[in-house]
BALO-290859 format. One record per residue: x, y, z of N, C-alpha, C, O in turn. Coordinates in steps of 0.2 Angstrom, whole numbers, plus 2048, in hexadecimal, padded with zeros to 3 digits. Atoms other than C-alpha are relative to their C-alpha. Layout:
<<X Y Z> <X Y Z> <X Y Z> <X Y Z>>
...
END
This chain:
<<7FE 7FA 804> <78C 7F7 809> <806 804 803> <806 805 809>>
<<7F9 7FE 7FE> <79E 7FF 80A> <7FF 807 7FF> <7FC 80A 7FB>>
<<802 7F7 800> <79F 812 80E> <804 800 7F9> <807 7FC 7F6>>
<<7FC 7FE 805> <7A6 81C 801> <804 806 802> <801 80B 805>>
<<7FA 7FB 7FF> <7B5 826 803> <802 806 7FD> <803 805 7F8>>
<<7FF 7F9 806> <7B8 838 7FD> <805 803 803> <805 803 809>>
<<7FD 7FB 7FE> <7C5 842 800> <7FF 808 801> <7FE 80B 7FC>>
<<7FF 7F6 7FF> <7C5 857 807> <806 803 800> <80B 800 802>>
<<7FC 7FC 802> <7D0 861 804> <805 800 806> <802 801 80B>>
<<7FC 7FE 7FA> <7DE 862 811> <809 802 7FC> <80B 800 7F6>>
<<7FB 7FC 802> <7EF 86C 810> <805 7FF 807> <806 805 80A>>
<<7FA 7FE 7F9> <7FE 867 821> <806 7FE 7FC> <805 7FB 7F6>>
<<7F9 803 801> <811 862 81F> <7FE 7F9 7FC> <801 7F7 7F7>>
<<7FF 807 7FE> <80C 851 822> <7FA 7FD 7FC> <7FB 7F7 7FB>>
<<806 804 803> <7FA 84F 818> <801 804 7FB> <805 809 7FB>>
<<801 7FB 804> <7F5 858 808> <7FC 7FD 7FC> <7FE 7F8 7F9>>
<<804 802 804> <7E5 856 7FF> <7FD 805 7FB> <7FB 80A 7FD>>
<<805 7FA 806> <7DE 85F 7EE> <7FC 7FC 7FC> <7FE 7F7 7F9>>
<<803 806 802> <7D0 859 7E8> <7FC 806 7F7> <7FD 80C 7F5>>
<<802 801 809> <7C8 85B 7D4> <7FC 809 802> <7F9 80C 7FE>>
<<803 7FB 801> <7C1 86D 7DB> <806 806 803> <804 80C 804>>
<<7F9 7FD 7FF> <7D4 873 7DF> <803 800 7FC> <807 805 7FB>>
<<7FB 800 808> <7DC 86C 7D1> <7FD 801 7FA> <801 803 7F6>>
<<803 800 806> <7CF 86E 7C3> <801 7FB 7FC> <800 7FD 7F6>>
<<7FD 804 802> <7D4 85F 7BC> <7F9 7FA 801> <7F8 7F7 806>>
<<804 803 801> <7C6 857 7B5> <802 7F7 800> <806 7F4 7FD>>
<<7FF 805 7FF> <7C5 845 7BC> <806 7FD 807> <806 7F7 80A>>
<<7FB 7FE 7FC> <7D3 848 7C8> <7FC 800 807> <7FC 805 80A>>
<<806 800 7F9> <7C5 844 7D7> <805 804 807> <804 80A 809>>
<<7FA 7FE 7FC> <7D6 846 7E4> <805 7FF 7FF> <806 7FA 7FB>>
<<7F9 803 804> <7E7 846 7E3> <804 801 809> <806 807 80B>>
<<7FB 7FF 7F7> <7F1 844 7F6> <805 7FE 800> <808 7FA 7FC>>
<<7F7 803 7FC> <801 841 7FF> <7FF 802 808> <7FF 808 80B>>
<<800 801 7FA> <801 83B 80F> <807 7FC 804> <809 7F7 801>>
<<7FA 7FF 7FD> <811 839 81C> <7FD 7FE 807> <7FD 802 80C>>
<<802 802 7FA> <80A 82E 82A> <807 7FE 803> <80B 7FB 801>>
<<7F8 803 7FB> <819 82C 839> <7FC 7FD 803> <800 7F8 802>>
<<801 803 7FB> <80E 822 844> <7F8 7FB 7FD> <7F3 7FD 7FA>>
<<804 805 804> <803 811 840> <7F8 800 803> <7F8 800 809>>
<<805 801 7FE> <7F1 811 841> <7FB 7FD 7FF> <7FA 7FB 7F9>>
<<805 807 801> <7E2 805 843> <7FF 7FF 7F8> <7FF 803 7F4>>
<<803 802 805> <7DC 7FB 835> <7FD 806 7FD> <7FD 80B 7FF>>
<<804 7FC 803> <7D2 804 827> <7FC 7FC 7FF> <7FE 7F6 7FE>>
<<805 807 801> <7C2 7FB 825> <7FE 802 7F8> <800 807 7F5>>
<<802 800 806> <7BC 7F8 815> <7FD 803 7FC> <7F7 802 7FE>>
<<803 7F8 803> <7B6 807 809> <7FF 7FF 7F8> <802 7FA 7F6>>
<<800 7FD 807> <7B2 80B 7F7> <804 807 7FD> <806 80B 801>>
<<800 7F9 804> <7B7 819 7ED> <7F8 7FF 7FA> <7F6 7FB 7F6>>
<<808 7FF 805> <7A6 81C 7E2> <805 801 7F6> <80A 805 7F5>>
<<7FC 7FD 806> <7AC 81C 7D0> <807 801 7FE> <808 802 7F8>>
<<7FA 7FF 801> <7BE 81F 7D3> <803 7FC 801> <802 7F7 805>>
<<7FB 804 7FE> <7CD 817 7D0> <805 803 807> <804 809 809>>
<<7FC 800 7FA> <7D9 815 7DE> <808 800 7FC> <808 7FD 7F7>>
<<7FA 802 801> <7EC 817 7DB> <805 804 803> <807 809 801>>
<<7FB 7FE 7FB> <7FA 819 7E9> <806 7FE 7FE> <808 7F8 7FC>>
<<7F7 801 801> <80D 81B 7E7> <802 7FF 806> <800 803 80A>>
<<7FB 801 7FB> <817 815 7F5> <806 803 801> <80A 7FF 800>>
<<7FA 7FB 800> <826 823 7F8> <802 7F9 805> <805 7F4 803>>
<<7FA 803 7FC> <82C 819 808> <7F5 7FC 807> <7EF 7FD 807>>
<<804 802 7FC> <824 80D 816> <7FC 7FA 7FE> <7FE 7F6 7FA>>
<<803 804 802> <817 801 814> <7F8 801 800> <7F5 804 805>>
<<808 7FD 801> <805 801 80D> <7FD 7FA 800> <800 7F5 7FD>>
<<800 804 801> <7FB 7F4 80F> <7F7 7FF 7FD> <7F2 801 801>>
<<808 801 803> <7E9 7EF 803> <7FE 7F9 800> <802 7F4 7FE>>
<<802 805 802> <7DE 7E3 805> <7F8 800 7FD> <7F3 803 7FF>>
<<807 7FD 806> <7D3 7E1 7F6> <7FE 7F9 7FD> <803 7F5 7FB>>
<<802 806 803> <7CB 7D2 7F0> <800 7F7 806> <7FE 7F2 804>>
<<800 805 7FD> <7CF 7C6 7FE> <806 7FD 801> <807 7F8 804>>
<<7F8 803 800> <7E1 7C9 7FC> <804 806 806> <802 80C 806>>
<<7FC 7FA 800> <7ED 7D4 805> <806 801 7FC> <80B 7FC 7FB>>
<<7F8 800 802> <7FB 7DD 7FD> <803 804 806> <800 808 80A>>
<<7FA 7FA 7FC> <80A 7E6 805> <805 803 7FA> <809 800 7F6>>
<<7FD 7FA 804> <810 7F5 7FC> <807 803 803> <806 807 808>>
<<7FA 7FD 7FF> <822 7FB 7FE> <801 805 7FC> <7FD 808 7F8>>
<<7FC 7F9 803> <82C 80A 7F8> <800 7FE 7F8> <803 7F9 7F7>>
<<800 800 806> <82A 80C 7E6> <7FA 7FB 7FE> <7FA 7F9 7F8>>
<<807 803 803> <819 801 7E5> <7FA 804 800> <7F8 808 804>>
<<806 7FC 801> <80A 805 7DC> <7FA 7FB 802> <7FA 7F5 801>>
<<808 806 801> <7F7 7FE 7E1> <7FB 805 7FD> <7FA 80B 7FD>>
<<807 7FE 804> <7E8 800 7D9> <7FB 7FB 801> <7FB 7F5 802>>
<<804 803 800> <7D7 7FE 7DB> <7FB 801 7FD> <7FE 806 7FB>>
<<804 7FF 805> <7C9 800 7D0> <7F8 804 803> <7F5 801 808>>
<<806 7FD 800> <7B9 809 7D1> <7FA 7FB 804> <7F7 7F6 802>>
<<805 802 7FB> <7AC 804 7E0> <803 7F8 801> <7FF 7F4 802>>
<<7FD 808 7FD> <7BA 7F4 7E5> <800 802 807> <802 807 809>>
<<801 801 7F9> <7B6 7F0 7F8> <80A 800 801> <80D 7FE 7FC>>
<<7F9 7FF 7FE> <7C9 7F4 7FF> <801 803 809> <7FD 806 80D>>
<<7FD 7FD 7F8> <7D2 7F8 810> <806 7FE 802> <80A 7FA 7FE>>
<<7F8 804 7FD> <7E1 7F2 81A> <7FD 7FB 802> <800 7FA 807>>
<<802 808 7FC> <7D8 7E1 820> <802 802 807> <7FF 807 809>>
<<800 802 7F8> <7DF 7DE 833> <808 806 7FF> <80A 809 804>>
<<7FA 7FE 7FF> <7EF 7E6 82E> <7FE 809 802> <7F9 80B 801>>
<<803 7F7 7FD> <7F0 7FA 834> <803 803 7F9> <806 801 7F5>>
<<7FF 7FA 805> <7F3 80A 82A> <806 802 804> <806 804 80A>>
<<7F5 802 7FA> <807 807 82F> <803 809 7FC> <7FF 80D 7F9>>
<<7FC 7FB 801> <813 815 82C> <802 800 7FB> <806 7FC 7FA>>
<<800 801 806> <815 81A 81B> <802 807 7FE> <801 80B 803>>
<<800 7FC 803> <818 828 810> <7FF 7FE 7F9> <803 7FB 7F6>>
<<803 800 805> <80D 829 800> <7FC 804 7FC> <7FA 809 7FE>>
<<804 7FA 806> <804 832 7F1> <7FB 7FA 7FF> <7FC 7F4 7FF>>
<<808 805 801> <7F2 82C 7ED> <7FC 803 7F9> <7FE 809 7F9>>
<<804 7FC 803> <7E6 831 7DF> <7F8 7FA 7FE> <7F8 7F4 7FD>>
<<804 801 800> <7D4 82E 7DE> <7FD 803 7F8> <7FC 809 7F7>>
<<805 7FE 807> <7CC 82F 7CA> <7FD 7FC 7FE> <7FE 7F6 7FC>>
<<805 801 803> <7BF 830 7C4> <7FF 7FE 7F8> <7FD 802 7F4>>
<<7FB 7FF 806> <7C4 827 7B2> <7F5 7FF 7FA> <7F6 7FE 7F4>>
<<804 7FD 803> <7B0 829 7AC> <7FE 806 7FC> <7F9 807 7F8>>
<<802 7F9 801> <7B1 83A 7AA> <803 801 7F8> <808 805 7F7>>
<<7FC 7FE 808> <7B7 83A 795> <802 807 7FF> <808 80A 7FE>>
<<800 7F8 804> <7B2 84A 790> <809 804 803> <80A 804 809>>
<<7FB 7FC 7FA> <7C3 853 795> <804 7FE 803> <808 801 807>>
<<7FE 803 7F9> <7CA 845 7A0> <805 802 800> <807 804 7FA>>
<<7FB 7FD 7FD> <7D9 84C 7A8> <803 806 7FD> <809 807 7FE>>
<<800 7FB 801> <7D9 85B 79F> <804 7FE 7F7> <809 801 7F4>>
<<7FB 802 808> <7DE 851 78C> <7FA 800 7FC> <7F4 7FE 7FE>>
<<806 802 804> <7D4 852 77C> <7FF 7FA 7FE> <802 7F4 800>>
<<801 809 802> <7CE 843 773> <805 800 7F9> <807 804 7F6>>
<<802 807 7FE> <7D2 836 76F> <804 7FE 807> <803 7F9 80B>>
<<7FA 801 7FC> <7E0 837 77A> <7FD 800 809> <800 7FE 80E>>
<<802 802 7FA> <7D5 839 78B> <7FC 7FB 7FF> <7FB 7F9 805>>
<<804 808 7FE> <7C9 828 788> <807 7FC 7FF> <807 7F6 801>>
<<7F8 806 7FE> <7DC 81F 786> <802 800 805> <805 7FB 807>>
<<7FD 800 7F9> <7E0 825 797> <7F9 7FB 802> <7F9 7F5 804>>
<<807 801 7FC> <7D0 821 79D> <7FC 7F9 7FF> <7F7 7F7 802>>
<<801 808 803> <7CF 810 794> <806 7FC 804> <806 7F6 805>>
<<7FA 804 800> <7DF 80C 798> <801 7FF 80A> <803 7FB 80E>>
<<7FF 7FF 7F7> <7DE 811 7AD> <7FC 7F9 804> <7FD 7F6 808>>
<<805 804 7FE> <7CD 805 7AD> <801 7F8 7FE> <7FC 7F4 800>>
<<7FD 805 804> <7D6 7F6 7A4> <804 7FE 806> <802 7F8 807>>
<<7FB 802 7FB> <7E3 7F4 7B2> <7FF 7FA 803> <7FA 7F9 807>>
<<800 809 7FD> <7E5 7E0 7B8> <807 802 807> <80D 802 807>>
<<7FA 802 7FC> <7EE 7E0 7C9> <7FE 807 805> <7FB 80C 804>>
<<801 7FE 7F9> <7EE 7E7 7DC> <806 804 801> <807 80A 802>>
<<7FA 7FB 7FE> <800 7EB 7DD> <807 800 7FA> <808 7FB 7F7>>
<<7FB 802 806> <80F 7EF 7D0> <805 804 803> <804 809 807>>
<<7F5 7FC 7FD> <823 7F5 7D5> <800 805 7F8> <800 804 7F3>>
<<7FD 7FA 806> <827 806 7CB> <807 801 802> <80C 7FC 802>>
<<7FB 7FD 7FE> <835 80F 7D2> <7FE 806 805> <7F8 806 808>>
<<800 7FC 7FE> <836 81D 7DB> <801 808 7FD> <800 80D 7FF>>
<<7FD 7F9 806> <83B 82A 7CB> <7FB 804 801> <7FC 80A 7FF>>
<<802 7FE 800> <82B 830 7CD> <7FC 806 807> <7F7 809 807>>
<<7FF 7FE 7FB> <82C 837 7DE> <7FF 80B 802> <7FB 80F 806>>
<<7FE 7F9 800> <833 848 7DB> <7F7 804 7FB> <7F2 808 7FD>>
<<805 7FD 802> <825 84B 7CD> <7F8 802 802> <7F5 807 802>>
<<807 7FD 7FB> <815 84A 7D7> <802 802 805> <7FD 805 808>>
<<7FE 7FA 7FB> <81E 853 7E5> <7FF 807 7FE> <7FE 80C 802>>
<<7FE 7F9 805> <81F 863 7D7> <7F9 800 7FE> <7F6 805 7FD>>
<<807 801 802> <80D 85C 7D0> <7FA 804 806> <7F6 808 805>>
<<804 7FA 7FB> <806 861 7E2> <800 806 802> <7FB 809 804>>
<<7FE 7F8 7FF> <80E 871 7E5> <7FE 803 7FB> <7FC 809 7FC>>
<<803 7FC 807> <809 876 7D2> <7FA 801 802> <7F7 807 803>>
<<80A 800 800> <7F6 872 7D5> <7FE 802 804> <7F9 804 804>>
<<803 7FC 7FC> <7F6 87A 7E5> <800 808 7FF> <7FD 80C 802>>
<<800 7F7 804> <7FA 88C 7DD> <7F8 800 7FB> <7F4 7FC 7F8>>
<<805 7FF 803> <7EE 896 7D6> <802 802 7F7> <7FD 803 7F3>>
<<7FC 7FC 806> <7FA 89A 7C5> <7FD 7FA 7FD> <7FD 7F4 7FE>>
<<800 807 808> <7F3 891 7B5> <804 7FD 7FD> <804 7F7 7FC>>
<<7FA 805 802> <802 88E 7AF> <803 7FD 804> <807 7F8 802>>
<<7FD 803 7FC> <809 887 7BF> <7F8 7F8 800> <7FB 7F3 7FE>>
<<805 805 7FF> <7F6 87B 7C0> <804 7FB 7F9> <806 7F5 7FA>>
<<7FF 802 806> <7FB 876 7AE> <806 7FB 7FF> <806 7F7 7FB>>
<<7FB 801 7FE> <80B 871 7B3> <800 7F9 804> <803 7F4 804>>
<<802 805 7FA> <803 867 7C0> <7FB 7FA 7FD> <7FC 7F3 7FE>>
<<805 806 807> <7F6 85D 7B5> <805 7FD 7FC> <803 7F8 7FA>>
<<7FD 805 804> <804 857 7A9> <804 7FC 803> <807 7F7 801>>
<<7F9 807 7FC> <80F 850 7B7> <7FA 7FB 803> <7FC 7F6 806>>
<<801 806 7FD> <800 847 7BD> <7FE 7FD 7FB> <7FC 7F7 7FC>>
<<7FF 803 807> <7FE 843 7AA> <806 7FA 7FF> <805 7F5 7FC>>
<<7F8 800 804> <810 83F 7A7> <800 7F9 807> <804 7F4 807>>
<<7FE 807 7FA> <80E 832 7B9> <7FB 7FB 7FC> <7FF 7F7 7F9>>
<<807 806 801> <7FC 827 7B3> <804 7FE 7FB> <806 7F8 7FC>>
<<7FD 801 806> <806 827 7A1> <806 7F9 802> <806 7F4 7FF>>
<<7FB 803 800> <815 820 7A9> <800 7F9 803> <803 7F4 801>>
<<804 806 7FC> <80D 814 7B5> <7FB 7F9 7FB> <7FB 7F3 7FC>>
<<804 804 803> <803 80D 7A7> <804 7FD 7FA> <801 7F9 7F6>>
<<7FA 803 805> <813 80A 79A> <802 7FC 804> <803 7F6 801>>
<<7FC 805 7FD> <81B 802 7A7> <7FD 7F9 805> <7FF 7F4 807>>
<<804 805 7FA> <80C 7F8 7B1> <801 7F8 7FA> <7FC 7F4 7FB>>
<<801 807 803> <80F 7E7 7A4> <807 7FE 804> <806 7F9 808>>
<<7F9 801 7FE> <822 7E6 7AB> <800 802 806> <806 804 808>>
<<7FC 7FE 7F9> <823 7EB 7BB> <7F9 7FB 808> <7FA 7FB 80F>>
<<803 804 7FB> <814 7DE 7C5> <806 7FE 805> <80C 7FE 803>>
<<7FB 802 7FB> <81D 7D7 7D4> <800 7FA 801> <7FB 7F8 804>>
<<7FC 808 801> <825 7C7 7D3> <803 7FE 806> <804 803 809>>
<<7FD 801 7FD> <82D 7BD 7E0> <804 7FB 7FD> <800 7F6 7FB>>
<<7FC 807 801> <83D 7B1 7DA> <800 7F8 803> <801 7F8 809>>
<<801 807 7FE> <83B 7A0 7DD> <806 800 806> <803 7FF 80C>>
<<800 801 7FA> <849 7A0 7E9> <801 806 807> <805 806 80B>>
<<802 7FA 7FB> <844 7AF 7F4> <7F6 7FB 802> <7F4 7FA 807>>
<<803 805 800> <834 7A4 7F2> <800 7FC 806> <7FC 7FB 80B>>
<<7FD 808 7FC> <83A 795 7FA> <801 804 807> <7FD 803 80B>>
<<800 7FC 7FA> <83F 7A0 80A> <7FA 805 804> <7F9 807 80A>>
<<808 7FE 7FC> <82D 7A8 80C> <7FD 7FB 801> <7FA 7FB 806>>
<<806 805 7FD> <824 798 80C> <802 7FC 805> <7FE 7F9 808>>
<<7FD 802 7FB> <832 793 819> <7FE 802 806> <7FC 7FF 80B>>
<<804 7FB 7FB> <82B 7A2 823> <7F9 7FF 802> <7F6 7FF 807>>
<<808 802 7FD> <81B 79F 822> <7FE 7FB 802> <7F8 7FB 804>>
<<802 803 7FF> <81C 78F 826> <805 7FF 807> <805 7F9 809>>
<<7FC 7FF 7FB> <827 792 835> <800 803 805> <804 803 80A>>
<<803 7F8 7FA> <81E 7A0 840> <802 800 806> <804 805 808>>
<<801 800 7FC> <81F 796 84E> <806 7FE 803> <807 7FA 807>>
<<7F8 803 7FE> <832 795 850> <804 808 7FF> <801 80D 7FF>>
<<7FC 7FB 7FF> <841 7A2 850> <802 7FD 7F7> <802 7F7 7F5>>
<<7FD 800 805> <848 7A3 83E> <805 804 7FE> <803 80A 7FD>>
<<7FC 7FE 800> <858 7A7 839> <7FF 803 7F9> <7FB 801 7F5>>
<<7FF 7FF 808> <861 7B1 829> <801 7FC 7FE> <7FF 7F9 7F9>>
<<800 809 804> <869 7A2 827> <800 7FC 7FE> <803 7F9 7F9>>
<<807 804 801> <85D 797 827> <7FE 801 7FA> <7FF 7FC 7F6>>
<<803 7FC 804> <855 7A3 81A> <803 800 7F7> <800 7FF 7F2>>
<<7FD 802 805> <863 7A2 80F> <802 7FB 7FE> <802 7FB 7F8>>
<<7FE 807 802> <868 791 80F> <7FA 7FE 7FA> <7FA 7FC 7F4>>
<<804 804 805> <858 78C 808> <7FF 802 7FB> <7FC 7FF 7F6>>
<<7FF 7FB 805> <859 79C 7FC> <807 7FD 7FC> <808 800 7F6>>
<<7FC 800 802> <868 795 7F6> <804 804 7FE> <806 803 7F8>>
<<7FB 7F7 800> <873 7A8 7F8> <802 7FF 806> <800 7FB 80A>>
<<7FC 7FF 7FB> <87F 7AE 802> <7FC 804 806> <7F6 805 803>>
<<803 7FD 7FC> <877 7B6 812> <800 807 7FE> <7FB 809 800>>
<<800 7FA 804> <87C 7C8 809> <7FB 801 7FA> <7F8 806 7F9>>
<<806 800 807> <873 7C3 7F9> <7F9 802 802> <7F6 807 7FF>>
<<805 804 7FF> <866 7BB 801> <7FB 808 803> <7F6 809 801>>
<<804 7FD 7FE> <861 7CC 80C> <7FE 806 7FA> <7F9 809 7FB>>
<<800 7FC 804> <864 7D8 7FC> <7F8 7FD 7FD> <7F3 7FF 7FF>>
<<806 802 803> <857 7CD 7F2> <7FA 7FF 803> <7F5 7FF 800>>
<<804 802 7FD> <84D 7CA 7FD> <7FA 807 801> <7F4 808 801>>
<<804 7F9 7FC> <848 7DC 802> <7FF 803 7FA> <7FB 808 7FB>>
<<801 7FD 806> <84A 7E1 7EE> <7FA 7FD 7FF> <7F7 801 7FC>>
<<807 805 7FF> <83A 7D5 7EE> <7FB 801 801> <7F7 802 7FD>>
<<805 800 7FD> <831 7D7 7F9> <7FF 807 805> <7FA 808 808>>
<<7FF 7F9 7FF> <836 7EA 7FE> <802 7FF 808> <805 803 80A>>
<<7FD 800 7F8> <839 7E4 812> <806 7FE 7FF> <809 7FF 7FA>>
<<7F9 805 7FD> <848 7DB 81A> <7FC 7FA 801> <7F6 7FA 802>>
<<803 805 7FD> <846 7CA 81F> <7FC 7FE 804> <7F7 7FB 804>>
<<803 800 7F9> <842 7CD 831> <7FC 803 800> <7F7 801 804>>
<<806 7FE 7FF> <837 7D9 82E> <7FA 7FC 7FC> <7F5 7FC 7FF>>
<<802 804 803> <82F 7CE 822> <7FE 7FB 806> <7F8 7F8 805>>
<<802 808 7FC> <82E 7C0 82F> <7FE 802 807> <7FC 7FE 80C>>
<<803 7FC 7FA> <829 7CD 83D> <7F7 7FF 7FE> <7F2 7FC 801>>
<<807 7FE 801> <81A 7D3 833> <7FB 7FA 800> <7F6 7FB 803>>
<<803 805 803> <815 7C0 82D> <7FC 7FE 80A> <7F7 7FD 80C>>
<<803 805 7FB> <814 7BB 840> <7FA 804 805> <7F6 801 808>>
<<804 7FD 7FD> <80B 7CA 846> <7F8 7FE 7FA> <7F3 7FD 7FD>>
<<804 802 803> <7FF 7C6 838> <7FD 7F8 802> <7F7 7F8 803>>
<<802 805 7FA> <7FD 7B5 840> <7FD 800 805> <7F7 7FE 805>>
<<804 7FE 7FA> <7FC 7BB 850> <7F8 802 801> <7F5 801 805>>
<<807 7FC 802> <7EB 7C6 848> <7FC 7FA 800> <7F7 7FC 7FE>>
<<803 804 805> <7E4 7B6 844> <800 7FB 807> <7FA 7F9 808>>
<<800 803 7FA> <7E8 7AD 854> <7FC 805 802> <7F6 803 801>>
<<803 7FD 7FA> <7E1 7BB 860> <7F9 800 7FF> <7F5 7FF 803>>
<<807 7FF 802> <7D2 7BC 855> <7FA 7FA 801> <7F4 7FB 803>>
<<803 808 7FD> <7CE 7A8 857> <800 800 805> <7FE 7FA 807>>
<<801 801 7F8> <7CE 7AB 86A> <807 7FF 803> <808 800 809>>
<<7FB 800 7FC> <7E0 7A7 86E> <802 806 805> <800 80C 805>>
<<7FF 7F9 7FC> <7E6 7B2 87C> <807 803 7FF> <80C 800 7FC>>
<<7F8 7FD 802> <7F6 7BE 87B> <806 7FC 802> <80C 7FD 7FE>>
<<7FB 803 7FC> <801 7B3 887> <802 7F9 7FB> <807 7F8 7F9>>
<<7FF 805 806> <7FD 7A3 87C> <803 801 7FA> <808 7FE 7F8>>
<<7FE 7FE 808> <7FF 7AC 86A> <809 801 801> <80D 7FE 7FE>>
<<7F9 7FC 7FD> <810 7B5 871> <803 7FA 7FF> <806 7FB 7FA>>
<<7FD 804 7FE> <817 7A4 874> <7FF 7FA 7F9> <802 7F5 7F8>>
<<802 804 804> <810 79C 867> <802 803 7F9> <802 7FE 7F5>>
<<7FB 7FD 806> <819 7A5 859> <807 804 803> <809 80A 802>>
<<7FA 7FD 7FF> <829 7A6 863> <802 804 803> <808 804 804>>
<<7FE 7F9 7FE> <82A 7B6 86A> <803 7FF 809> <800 7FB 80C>>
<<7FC 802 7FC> <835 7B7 879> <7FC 801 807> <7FE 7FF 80C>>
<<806 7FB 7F8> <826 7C0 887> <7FB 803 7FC> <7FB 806 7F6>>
<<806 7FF 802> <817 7C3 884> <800 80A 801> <7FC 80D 7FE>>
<<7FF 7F9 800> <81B 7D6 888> <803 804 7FA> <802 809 7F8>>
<<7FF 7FC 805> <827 7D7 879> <7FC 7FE 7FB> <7FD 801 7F6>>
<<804 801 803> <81A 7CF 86F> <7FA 807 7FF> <7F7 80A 7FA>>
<<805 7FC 801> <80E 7DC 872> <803 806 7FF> <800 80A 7FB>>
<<7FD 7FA 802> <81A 7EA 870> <801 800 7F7> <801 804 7F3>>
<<800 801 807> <81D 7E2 860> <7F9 803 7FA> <7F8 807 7F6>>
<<808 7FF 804> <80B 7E0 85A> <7FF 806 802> <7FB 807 7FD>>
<<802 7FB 7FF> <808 7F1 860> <804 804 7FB> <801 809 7F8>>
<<7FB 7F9 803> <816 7FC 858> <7FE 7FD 7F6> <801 7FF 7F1>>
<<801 803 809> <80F 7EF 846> <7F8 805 7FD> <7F7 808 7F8>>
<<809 800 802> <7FA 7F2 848> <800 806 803> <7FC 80A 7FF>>
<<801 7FA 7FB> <7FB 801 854> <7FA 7FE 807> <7F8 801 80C>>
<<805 802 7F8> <7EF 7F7 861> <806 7FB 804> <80C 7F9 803>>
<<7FA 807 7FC> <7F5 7EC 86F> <7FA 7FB 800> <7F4 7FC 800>>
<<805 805 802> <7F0 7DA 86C> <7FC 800 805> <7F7 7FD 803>>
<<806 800 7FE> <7E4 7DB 87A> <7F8 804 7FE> <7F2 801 7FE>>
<<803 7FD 804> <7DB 7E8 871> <7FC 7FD 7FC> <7F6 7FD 7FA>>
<<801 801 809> <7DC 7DF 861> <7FB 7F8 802> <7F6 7F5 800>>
<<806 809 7FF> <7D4 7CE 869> <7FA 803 803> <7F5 7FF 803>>
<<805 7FE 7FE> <7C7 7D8 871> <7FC 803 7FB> <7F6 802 7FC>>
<<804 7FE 804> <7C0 7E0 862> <801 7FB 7FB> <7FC 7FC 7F7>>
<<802 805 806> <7C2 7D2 855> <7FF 7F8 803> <7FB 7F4 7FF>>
<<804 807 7FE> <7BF 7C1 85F> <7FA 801 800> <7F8 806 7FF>>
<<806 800 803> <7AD 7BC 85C> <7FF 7FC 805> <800 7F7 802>>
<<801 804 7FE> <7A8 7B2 86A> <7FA 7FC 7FF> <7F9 7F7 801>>
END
């Protein structure tokens, strides 16, 4: 049985939460923005009770694993998950990120987000329909839920009202655009990931990365990162720390793993894996090996 998750109410620089009994926004369970500087453990696995999930990525990286899969969420990526779906970050941490979240309730017809009918079971039809974990938008919608939160946190009706059409005017946009914007990788951007991944336990160059990408080394790092929203390196940082997760857990020790995916000293390996997961790999094999 997976806890369920609610959000309370919170109000700092750096967090801010209002929930369906601050905004009055029938179905609007919560609506948050969060500005994490520094990474923290795993989230284990949770529910939302009846609520959809769905997180914008402003900057940083987010990462869900839901179904058995992980994704990694970049700047201008949306995920979703669906009403009582098992989710969490898997092994990966709750990394450094800045993001907007909303939990709804898309059962709630009568009224849902404050539209009449028929036009609230269209939202509401249309929110519960969605196929897919993660989708690239843009960032254009950035500025709007910034002005969305600041409206709903006043007491003025016509400021709230203001505030519910911009989180109108987001689900709206998000759902014209979710056929066209799933996230794709090109065949030869492609061919340079499965080089990485099958490569862990070696040093690999741009080079390298390019040549089999068949681009210039300039190309090769623009597309690469328009992709898959990292850089190369951080890309083939993260794949080995992930690795590494997977080593330490089978019983490898850190001195082994460290050398075993290339890394120059097992001290910059741990500085590594630490500033990724927020543990140090002795940590991380003491709480997940299973002897």
């Amino acid at each position: 049985m997976f806890k369920d998750i609610r959000d309370d109410y919170v109000w700092s620089k750096e967090r801010k939460i209002l929930t369906e009994q601050e905004t009055h926004i029938n179905g609007l369970v919560s609506f948050g923005y969060n500005h994490q500087v520094n990474a923290k453990r795993p989230q284990d696995t949770h529910i939302h009770k009846n609520s959809i999930e769905i997180t914008y990525v402003i900057k940083g990286e987010y990462y869900l694993f839901v179904n058995n899969k992980e994704y990694v969420a970049t700047g201008g990526d949306i995920t979703v998950t669906l009403p009582n779906e098992p989710h969490g970050t898997g092994i990966a941490p709750r990394a450094v990120n800045e993001i907007f979240w909303m939990h709804i309730n898309a059962d709630k017809i009568d009224g849902f987000m404050g539209l009449a009918s028929p036009w609230n079971s269209i939202l509401s039809d249309t929110l519960l329909s969605v196929k897919g974990y993660l989708f690239h938008a843009d960032l254009t919608q950035v500025s709007n839920l910034h002005d969305a939160m600041n409206c709903l946190s006043q007491a003025s009706p016509f400021s709230m009202e203001i505030g519910r059409n911009l989180i109108v005017g987001f689900l709206n946009y998000f759902l014209r655009n979710i056929k066209m914007t799933s996230k794709s990788i090109s065949s030869d951007i492609n061919h340079a990931i499965t080089f990485i991944n099958s490569n862990l336990n070696q040093q690999i160059s741009l080079e390298q990365l390019a040549s089999i990408s068949n681009l210039s080394i300039s190309r090769f790092k623009t597309k690469f990162k328009e992709e898959t929203g990292v850089t190369p390196n951080m890309y083939i940082t993260r794949r080995k720390i992930s690795e590494a997760q997977r080593l330490l857990a089978s019983g490898m020790s850190v001195t082994d793993t460290a050398f075993a995916l290339d890394f120059s000293s097992s001290n910059y390996f741990a500085t590594v894996f630490k500033k990724i997961t927020s543990m140090q790999p002795t940590d991380y094999r003491k709480k997940y090996y299973k002897h």
